[in-house]
Backbone atoms as SQL, in Angstrom:
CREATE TABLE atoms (id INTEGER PRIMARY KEY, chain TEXT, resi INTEGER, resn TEXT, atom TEXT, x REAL, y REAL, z REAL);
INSERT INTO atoms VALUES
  (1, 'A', 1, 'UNK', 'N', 0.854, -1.173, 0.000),
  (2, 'A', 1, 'UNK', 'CA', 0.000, 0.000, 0.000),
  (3, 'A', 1, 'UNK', 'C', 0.904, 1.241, 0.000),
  (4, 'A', 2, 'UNK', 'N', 0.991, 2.502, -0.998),
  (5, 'A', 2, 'UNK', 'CA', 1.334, 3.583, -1.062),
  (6, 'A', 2, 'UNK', 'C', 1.343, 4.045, 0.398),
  (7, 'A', 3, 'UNK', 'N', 1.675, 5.319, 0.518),
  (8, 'A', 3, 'UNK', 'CA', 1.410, 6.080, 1.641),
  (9, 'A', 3, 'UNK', 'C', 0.179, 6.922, 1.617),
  (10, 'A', 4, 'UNK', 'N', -0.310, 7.747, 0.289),
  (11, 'A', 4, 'UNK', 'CA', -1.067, 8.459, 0.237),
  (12, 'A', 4, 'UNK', 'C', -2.094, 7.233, 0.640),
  (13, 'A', 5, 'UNK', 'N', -2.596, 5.764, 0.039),
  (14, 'A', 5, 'UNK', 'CA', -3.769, 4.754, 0.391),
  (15, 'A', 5, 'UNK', 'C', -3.503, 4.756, 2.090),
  (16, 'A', 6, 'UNK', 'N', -1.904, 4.656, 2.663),
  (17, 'A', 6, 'UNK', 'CA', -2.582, 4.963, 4.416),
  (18, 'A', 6, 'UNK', 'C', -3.191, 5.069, 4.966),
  (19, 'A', 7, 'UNK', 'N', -2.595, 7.225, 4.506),
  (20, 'A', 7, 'UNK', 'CA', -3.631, 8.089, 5.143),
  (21, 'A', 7, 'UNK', 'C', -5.359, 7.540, 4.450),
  (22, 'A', 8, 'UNK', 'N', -5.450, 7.761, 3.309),
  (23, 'A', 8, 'UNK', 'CA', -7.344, 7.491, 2.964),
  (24, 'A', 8, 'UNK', 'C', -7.851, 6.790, 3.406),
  (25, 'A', 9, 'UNK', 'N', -7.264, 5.473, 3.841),
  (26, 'A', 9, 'UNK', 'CA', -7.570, 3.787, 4.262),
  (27, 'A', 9, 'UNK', 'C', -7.593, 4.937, 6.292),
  (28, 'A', 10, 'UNK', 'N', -6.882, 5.411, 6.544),
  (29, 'A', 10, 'UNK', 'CA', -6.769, 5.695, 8.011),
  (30, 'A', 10, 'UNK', 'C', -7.833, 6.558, 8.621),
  (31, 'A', 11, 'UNK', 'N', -8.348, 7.557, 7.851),
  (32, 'A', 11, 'UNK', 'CA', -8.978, 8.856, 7.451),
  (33, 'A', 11, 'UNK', 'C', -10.711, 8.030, 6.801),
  (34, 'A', 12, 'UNK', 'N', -10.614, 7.370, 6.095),
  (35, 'A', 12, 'UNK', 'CA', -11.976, 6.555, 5.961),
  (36, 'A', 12, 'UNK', 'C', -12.614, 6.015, 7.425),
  (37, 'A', 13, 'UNK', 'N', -11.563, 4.644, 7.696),
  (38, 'A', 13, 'UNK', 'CA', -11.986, 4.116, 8.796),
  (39, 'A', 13, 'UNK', 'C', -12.109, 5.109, 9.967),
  (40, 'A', 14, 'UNK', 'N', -11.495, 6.154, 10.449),
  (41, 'A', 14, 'UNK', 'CA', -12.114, 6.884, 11.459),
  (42, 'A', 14, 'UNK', 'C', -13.163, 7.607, 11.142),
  (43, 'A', 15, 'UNK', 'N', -13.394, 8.491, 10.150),
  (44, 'A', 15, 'UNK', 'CA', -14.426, 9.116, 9.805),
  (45, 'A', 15, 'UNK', 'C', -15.651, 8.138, 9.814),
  (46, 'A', 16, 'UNK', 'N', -15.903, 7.063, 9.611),
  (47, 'A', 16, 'UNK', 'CA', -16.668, 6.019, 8.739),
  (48, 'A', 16, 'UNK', 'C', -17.317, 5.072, 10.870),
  (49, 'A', 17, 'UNK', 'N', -16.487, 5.862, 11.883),
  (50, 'A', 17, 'UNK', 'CA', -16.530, 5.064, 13.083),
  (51, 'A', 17, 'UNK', 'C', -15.903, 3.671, 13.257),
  (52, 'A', 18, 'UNK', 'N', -14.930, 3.368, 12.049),
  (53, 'A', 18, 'UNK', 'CA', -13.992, 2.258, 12.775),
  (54, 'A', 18, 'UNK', 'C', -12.782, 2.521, 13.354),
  (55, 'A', 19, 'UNK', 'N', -12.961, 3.007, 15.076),
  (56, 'A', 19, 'UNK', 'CA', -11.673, 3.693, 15.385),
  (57, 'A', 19, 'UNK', 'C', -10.510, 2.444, 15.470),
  (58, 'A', 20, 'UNK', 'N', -11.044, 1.130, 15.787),
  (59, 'A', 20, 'UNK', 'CA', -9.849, 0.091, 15.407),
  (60, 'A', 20, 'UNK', 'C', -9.567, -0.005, 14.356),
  (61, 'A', 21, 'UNK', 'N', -10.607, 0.035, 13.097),
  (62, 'A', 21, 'UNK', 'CA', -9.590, -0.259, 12.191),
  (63, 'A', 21, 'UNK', 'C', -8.583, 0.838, 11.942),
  (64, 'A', 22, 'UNK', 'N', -9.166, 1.840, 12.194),
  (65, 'A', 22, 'UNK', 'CA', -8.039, 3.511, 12.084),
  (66, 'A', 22, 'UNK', 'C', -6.832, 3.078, 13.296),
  (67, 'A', 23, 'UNK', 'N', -7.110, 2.540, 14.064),
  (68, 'A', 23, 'UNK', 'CA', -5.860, 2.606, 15.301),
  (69, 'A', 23, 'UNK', 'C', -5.020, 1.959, 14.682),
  (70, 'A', 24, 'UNK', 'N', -5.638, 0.458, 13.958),
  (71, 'A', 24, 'UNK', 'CA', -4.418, -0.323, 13.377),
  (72, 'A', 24, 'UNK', 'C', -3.673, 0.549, 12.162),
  (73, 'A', 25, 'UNK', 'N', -3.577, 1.212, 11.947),
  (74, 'A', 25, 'UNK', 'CA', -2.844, 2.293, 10.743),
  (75, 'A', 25, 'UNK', 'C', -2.289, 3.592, 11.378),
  (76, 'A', 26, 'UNK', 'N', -1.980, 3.131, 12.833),
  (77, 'A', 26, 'UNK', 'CA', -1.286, 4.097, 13.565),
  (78, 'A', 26, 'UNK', 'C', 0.229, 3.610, 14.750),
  (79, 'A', 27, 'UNK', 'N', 1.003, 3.974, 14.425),
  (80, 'A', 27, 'UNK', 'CA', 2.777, 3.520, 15.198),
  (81, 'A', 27, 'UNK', 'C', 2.157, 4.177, 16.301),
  (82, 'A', 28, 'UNK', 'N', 2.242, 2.941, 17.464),
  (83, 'A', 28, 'UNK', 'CA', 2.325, 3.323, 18.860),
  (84, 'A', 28, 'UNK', 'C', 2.924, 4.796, 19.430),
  (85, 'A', 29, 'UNK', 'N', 4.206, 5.237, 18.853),
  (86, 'A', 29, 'UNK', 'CA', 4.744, 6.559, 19.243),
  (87, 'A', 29, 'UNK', 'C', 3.770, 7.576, 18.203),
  (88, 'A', 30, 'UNK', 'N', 2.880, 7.489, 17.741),
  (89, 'A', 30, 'UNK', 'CA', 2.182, 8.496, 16.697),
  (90, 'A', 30, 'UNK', 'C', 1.813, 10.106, 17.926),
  (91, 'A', 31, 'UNK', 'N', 2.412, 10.698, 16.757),
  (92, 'A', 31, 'UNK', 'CA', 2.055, 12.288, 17.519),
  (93, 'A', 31, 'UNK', 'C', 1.543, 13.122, 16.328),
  (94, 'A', 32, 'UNK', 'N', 0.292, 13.964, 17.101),
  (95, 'A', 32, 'UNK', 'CA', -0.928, 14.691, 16.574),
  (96, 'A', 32, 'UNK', 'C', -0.637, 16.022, 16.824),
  (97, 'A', 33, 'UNK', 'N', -0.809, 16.532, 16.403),
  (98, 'A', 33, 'UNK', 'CA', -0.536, 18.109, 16.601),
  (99, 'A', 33, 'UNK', 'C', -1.922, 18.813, 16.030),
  (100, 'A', 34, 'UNK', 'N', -2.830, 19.769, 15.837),
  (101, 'A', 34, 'UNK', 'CA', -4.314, 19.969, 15.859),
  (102, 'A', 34, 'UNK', 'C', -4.481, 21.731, 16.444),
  (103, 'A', 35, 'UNK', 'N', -5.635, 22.021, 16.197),
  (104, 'A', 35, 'UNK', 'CA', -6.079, 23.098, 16.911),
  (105, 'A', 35, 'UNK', 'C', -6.769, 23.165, 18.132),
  (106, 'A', 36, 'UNK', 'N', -7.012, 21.300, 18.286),
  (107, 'A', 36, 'UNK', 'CA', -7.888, 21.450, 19.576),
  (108, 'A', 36, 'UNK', 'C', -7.297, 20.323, 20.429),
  (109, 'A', 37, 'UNK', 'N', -6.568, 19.528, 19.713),
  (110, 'A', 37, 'UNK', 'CA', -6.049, 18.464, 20.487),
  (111, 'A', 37, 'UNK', 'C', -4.384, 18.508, 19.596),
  (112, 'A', 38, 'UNK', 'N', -3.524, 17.883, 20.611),
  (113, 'A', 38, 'UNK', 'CA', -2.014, 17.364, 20.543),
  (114, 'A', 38, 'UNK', 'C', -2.161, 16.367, 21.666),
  (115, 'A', 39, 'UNK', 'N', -1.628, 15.576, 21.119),
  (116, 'A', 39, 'UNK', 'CA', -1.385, 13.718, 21.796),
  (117, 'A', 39, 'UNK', 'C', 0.018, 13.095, 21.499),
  (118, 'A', 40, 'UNK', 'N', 1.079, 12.574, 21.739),
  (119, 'A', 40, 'UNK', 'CA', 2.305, 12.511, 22.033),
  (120, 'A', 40, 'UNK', 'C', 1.643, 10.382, 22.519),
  (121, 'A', 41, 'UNK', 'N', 1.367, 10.144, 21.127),
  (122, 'A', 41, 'UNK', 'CA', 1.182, 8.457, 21.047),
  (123, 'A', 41, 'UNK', 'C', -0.272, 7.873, 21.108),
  (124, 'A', 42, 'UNK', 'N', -0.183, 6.755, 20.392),
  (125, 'A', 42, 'UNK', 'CA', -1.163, 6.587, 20.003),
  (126, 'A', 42, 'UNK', 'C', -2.923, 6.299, 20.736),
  (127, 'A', 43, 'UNK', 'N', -2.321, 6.154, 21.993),
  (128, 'A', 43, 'UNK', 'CA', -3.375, 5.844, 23.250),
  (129, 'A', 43, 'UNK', 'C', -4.287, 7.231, 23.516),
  (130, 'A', 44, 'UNK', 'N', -3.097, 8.248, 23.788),
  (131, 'A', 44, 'UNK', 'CA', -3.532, 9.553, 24.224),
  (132, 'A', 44, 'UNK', 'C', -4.473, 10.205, 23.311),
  (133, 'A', 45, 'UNK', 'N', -3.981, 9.418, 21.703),
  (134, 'A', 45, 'UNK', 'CA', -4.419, 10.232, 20.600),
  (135, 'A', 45, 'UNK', 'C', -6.016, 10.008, 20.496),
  (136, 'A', 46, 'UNK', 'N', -6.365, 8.454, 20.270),
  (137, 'A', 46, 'UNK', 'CA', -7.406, 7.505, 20.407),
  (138, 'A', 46, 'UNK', 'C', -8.324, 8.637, 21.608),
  (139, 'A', 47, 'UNK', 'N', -7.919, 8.447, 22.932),
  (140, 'A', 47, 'UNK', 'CA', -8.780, 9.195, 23.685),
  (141, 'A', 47, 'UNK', 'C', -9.257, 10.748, 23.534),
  (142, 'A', 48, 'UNK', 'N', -7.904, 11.329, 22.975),
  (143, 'A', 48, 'UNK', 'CA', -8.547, 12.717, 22.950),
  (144, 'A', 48, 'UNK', 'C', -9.534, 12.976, 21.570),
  (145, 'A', 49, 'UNK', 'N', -9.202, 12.288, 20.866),
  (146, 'A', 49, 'UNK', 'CA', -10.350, 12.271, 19.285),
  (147, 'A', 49, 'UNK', 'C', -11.184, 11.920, 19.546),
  (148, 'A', 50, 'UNK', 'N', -11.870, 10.907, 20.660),
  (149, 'A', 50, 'UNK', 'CA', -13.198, 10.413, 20.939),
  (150, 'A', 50, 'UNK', 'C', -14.043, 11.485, 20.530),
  (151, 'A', 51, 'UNK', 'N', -14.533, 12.144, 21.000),
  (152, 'A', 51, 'UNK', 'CA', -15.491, 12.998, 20.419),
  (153, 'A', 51, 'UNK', 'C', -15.759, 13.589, 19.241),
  (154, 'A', 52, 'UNK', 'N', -14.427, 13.796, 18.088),
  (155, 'A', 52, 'UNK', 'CA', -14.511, 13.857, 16.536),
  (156, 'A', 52, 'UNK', 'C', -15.154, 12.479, 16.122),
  (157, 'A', 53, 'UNK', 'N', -14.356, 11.571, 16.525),
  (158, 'A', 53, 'UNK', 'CA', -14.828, 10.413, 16.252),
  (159, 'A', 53, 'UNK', 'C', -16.497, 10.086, 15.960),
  (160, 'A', 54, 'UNK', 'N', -16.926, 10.387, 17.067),
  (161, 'A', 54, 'UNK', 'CA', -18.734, 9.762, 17.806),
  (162, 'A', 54, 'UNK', 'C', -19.340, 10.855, 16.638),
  (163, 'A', 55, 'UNK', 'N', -18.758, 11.804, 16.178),
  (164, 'A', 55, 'UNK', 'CA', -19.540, 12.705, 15.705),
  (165, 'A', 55, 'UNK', 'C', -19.563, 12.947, 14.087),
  (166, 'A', 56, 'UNK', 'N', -18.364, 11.983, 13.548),
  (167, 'A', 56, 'UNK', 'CA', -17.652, 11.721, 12.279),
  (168, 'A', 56, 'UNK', 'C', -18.906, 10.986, 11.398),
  (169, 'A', 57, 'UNK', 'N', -19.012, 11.472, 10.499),
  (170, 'A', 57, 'UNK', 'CA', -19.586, 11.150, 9.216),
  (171, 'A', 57, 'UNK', 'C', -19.323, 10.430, 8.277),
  (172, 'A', 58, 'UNK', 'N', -18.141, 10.853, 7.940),
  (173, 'A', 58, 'UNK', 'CA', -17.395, 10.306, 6.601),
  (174, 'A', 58, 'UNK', 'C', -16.365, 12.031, 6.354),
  (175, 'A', 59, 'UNK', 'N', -15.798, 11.383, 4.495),
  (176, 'A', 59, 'UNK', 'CA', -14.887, 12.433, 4.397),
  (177, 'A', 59, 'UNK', 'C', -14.768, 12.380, 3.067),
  (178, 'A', 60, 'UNK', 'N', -14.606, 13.595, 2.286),
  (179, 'A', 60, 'UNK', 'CA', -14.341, 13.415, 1.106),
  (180, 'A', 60, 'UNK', 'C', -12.817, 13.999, 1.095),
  (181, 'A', 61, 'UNK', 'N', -11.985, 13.436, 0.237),
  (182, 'A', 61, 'UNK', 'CA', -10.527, 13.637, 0.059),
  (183, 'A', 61, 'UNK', 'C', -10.582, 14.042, -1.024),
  (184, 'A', 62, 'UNK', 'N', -9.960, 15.751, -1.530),
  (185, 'A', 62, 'UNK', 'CA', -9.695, 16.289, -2.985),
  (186, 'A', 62, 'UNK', 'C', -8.407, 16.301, -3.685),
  (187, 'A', 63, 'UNK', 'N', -7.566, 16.355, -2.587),
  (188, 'A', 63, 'UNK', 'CA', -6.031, 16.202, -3.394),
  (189, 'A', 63, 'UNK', 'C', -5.486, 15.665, -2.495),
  (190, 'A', 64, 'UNK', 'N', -4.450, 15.063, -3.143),
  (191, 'A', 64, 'UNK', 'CA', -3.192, 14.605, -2.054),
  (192, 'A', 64, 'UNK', 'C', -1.839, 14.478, -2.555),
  (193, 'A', 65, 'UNK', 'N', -0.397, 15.121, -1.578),
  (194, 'A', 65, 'UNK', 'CA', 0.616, 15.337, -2.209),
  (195, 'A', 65, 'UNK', 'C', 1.553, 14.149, -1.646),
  (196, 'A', 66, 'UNK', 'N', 2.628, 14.014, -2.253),
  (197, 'A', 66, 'UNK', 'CA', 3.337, 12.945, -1.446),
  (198, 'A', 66, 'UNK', 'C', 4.868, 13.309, -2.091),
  (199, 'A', 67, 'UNK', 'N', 5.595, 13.456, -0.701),
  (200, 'A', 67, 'UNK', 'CA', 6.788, 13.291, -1.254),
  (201, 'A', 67, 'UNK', 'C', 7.598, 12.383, -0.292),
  (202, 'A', 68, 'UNK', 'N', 8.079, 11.700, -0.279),
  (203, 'A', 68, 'UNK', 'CA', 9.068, 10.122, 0.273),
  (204, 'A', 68, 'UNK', 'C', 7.820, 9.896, 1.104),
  (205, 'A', 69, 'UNK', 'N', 8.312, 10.102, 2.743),
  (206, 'A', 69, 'UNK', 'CA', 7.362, 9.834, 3.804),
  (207, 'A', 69, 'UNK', 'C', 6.267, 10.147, 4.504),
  (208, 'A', 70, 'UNK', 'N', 6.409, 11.225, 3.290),
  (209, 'A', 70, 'UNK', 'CA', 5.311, 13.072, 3.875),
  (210, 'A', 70, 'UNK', 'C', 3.907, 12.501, 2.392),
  (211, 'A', 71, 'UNK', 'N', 2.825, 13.402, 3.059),
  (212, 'A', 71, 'UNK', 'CA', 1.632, 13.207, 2.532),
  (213, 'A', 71, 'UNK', 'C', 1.099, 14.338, 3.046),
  (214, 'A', 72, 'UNK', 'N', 0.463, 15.151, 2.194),
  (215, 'A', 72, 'UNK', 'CA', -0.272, 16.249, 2.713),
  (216, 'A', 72, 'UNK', 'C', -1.755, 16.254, 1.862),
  (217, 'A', 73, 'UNK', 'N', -3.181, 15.755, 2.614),
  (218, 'A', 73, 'UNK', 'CA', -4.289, 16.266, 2.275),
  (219, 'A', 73, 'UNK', 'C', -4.537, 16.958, 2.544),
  (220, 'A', 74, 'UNK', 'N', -5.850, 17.217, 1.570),
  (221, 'A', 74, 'UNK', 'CA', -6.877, 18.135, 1.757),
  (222, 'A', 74, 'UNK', 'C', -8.702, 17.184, 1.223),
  (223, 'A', 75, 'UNK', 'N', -9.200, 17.889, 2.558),
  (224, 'A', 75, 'UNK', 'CA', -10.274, 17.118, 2.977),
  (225, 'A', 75, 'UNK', 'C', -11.227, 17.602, 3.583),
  (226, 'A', 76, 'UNK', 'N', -12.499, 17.091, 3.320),
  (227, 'A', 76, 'UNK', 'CA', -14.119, 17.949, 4.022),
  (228, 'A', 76, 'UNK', 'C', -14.130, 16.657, 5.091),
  (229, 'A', 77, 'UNK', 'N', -14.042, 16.980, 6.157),
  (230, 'A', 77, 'UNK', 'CA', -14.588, 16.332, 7.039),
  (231, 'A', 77, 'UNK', 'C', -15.764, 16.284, 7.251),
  (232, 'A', 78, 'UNK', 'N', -17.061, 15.560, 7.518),
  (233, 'A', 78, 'UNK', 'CA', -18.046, 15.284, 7.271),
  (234, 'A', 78, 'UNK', 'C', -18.538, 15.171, 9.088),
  (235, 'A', 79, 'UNK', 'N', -19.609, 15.605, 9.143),
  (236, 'A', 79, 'UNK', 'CA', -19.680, 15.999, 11.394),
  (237, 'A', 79, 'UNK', 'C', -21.370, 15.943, 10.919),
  (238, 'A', 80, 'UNK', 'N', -21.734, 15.323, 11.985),
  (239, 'A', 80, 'UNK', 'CA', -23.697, 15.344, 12.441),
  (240, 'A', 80, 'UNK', 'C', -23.644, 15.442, 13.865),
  (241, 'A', 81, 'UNK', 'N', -24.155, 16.906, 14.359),
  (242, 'A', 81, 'UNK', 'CA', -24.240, 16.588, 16.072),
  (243, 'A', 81, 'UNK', 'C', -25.815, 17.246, 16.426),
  (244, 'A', 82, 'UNK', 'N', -26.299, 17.381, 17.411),
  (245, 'A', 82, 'UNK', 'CA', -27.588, 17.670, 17.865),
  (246, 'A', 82, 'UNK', 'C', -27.646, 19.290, 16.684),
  (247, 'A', 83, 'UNK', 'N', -26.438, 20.188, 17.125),
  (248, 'A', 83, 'UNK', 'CA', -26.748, 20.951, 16.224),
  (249, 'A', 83, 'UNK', 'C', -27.219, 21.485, 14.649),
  (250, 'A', 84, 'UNK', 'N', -26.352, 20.679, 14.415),
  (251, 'A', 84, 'UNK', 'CA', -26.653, 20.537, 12.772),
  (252, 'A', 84, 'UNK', 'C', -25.371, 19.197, 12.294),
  (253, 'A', 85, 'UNK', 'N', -25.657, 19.320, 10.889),
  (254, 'A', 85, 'UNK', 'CA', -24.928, 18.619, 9.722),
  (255, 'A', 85, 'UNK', 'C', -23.816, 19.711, 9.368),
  (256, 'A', 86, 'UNK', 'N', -23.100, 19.568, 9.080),
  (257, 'A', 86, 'UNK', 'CA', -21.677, 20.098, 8.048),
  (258, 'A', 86, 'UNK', 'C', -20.843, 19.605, 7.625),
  (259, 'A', 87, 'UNK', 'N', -19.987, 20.142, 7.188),
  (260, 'A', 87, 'UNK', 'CA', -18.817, 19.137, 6.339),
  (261, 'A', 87, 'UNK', 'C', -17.296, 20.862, 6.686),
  (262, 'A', 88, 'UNK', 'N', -16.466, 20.431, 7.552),
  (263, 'A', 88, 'UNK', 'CA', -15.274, 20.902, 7.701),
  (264, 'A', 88, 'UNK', 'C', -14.143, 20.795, 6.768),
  (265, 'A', 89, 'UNK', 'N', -13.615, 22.178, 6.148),
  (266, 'A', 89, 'UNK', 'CA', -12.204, 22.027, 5.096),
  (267, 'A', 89, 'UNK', 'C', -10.888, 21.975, 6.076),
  (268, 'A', 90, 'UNK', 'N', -10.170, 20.621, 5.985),
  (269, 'A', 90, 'UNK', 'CA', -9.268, 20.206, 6.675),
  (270, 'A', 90, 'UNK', 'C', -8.073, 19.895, 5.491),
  (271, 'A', 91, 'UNK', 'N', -6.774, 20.440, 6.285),
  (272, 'A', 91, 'UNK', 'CA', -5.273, 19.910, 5.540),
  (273, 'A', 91, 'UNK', 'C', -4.411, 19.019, 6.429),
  (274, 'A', 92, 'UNK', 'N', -3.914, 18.264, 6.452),
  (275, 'A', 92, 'UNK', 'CA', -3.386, 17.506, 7.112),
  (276, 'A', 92, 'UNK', 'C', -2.439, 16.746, 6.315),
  (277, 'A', 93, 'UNK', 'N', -1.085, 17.283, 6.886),
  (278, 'A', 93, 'UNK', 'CA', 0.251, 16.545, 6.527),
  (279, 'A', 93, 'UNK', 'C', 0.646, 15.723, 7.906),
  (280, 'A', 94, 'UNK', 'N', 1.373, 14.410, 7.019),
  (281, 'A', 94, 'UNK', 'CA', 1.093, 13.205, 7.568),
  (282, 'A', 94, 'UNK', 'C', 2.919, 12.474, 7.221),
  (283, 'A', 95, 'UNK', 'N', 3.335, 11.924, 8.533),
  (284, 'A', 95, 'UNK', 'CA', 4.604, 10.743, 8.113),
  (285, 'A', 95, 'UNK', 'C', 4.004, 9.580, 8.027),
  (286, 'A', 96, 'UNK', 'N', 4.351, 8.970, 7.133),
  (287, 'A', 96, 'UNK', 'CA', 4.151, 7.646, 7.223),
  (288, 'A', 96, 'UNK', 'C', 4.960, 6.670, 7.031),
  (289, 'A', 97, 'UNK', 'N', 5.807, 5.509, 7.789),
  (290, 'A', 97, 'UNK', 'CA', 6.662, 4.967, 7.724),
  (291, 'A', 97, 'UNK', 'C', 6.220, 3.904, 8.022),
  (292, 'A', 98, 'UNK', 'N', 6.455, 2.522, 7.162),
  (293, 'A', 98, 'UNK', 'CA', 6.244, 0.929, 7.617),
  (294, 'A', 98, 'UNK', 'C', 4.536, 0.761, 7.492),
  (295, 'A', 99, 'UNK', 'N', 4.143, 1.980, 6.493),
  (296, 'A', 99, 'UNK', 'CA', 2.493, 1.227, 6.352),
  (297, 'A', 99, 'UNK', 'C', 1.709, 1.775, 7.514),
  (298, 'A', 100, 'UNK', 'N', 2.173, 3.018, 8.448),
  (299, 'A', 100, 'UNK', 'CA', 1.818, 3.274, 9.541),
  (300, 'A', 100, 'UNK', 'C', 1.806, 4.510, 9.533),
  (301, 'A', 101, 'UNK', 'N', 1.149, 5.403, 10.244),
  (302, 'A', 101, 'UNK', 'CA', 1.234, 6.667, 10.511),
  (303, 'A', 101, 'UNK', 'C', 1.965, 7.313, 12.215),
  (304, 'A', 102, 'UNK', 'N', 3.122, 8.185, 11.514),
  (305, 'A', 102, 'UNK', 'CA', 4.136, 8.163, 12.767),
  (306, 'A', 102, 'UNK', 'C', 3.580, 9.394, 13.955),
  (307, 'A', 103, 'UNK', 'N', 3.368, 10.552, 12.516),
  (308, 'A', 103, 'UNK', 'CA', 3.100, 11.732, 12.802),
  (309, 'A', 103, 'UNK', 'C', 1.890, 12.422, 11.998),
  (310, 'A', 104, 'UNK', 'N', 0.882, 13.702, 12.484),
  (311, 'A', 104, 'UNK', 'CA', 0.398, 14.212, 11.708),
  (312, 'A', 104, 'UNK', 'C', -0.133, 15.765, 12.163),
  (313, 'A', 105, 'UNK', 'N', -0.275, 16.533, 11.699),
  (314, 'A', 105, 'UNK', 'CA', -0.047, 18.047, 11.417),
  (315, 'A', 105, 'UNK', 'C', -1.491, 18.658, 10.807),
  (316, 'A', 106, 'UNK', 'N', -2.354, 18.846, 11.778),
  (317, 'A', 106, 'UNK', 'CA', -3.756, 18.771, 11.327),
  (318, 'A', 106, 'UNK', 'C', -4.287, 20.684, 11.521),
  (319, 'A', 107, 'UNK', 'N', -4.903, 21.020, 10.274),
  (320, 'A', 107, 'UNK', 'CA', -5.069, 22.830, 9.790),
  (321, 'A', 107, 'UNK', 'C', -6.534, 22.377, 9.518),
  (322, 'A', 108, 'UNK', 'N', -7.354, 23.316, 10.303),
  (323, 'A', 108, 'UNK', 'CA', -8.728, 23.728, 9.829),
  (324, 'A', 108, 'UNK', 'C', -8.917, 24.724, 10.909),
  (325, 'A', 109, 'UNK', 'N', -10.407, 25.578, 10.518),
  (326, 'A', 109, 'UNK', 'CA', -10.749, 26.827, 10.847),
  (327, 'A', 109, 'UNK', 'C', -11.444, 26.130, 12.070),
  (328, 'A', 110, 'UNK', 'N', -11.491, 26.166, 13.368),
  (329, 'A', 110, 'UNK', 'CA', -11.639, 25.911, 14.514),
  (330, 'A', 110, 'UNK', 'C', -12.963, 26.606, 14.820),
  (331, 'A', 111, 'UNK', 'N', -13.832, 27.493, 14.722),
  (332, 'A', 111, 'UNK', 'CA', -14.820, 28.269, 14.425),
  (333, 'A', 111, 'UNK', 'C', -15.533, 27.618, 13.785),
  (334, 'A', 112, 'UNK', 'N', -15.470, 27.153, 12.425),
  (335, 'A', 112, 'UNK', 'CA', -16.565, 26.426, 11.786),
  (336, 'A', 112, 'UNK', 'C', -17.102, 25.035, 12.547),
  (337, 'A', 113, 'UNK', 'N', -16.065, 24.039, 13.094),
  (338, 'A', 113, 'UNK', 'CA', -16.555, 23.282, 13.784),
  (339, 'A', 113, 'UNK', 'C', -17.451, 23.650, 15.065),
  (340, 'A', 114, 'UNK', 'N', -16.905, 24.841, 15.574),
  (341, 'A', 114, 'UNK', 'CA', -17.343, 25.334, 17.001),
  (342, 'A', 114, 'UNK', 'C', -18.745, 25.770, 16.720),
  (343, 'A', 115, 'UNK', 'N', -18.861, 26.388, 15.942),
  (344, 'A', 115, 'UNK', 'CA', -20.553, 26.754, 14.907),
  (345, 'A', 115, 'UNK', 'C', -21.648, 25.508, 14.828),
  (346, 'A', 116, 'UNK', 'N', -21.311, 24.325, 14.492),
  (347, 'A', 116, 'UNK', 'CA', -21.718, 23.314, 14.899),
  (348, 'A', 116, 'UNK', 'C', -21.732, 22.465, 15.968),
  (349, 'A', 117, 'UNK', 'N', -21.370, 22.756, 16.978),
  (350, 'A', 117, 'UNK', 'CA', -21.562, 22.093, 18.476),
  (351, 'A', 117, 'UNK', 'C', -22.238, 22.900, 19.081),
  (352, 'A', 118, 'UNK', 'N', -22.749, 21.644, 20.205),
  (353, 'A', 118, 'UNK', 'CA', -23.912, 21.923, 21.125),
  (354, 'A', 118, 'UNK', 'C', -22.949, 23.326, 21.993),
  (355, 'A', 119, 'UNK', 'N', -24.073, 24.358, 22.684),
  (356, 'A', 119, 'UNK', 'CA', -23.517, 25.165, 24.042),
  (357, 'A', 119, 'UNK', 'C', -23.239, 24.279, 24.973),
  (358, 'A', 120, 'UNK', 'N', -21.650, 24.955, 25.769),
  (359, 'A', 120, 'UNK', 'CA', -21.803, 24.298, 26.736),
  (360, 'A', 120, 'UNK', 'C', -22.572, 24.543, 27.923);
């Protein structure tokens, strides 16, 4: 499997609610970096996404770049919560080494998601 199929194969299954099959396409040391979450391995990561997760739709993927180990999409994240339906424009550059994802580097407008969640 390419690297760019990884990330889509990694990025499907979580969006899609298979957070195992997404975990298995993640290196134990995997570190997240985000606007709302950073996780430093793959346990921490799993827990702090729970809630993208439960709320994940699906995803459509429009481009993707790749150079050796690096992969950089671009992607509508797809979200249904009490508030409404939307679909989030997300970029996310990605390592991927051994069929696995080491590292990833996640850009979207933090506001648009926040527009769609419940008050606290």
């Amino acid at each position: 499997m390419f690297n760019a199929d990884v990330f889509r194969a990694y990025l499907e299954r979580f969006s899609a609610g298979d957070i195992d099959g997404a975990a298995d396409l993640l290196a134990d040391e995997f570190t997240f970096h985000g606007p709302i979450l950073q996780a430093n391995g793959k346990t921490e990561f799993l827990a702090g996404s729970a809630t993208a997760a439960a709320i994940a739709r699906g995803c459509e993927i429009h481009r993707q770049w790749v150079d050796g180990d690096a992969v950089c999409s671009i992607y509508d994240f797809k979200i249904e919560t009490p508030v409404g339906t939307g679909s989030i424009p997300m970029a996310e550059w990605s390592i991927i080494r051994g069929g696995k994802l080491v590292s990833s580097r996640l850009i979207f407008d933090s506001a648009a998601m926040a527009a769609l969640m419940p008050a606290a």
